[in-house]
N, C-alpha and C positions, 0 to 999 in steps of 0.2 A: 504461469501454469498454462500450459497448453489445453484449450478448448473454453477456454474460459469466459466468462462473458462476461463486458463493460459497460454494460446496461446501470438500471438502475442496483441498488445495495443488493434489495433484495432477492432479486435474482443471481447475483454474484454468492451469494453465501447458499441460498435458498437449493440450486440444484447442483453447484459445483460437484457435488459428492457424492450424487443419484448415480445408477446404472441406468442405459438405454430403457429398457422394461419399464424400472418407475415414472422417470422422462416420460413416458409415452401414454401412462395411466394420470399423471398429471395434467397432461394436454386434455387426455378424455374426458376427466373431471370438470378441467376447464370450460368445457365445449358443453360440457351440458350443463352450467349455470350458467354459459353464454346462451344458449339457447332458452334455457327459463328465464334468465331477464328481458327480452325478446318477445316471449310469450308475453309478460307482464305489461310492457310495453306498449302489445300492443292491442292487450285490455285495457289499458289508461286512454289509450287513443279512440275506443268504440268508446267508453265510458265518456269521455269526451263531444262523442256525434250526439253521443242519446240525450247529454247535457243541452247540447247545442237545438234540437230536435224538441226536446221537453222546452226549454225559451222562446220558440220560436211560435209553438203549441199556446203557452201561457199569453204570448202576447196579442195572439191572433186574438185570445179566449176576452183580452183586456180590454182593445178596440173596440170589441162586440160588446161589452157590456157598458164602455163609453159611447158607443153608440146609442146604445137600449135609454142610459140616461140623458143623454141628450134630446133623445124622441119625448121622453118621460116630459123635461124639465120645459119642453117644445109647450107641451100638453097644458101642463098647469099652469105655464104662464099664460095660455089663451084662454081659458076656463079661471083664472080669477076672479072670484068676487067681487066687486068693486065696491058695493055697498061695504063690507066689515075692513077695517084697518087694513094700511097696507103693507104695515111693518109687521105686523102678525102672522100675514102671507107668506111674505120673504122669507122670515124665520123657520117657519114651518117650512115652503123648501131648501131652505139652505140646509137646514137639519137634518132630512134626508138625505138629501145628493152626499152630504160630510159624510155620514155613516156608511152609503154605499162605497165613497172613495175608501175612508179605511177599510173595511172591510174586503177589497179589492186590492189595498195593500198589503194588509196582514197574511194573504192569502201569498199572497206573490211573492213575500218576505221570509215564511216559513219554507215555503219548497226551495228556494236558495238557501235557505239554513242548511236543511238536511242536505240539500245537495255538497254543498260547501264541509259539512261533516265528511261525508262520504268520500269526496275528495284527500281531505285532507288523512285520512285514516289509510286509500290507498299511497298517496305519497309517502307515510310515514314508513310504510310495508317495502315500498320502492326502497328505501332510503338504510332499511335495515338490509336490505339484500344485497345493496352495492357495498356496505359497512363490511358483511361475511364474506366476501368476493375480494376483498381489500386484504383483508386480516389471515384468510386461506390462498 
């Protein structure tokens, strides 16, 4: 059949039998979920920086407060008692410093959660556009 294309299947059956006109509304179809996946794109890709941006934030924020306890931990170890037990001491800071780490963790764990939802919710969005792009 002349004009016919050897492409993939689908396009062999898919526009064989179109007139020029619809040809041409296809393509424009085309071209503008080329361009919204594009745009989406290249919201995945800021989404990305401000990821990148919010960790970089978090970790400055983590250093500082490993710092703060280290000054902290500086502190009590020069200001201990010497007269009252010195397992008693330890404990008592190890107990804090522990609770500051977790709670330095937990902190740091949750904002990767969400962020890691968020992700995952845009991919799925991606994933379903390229599905209708596929199927149209």
């Amino acid at each position: 059949m002349q004009g016919e294309c050897f492409e993939r299947p689908i396009f062999r059956h898919r526009y064989v039998g179109m007139d020029e006109e619809a040809i041409r509304e296809e393509i424009e179809r085309l071209q503008e979920e080329l361009y919204t996946m594009q745009e989406e794109l290249e919201f995945l890709r800021s989404n990305s920086n401000e990821a990148k941006r919010e960790a970089a934030e978090l970790q400055v924020k983590l250093e500082r407060m490993v710092k703060n306890l280290d000054g902290k931990l500086t502190r009590l170890i020069t200001s201990l008692d010497y007269e009252a037990p010195i397992k008693t001491q330890l404990e008592k800071v190890t107990k804090d410093y522990n609770e500051k780490i977790f709670e330095l963790n937990n902190e740091r764990w949750t904002k990767l959660y969400k962020l890691t939802i968020f992700n995952t919710i845009l991919i799925g969005v991606a994933a379903m556009a390229i599905c209708l792009l596929t199927i149209f």
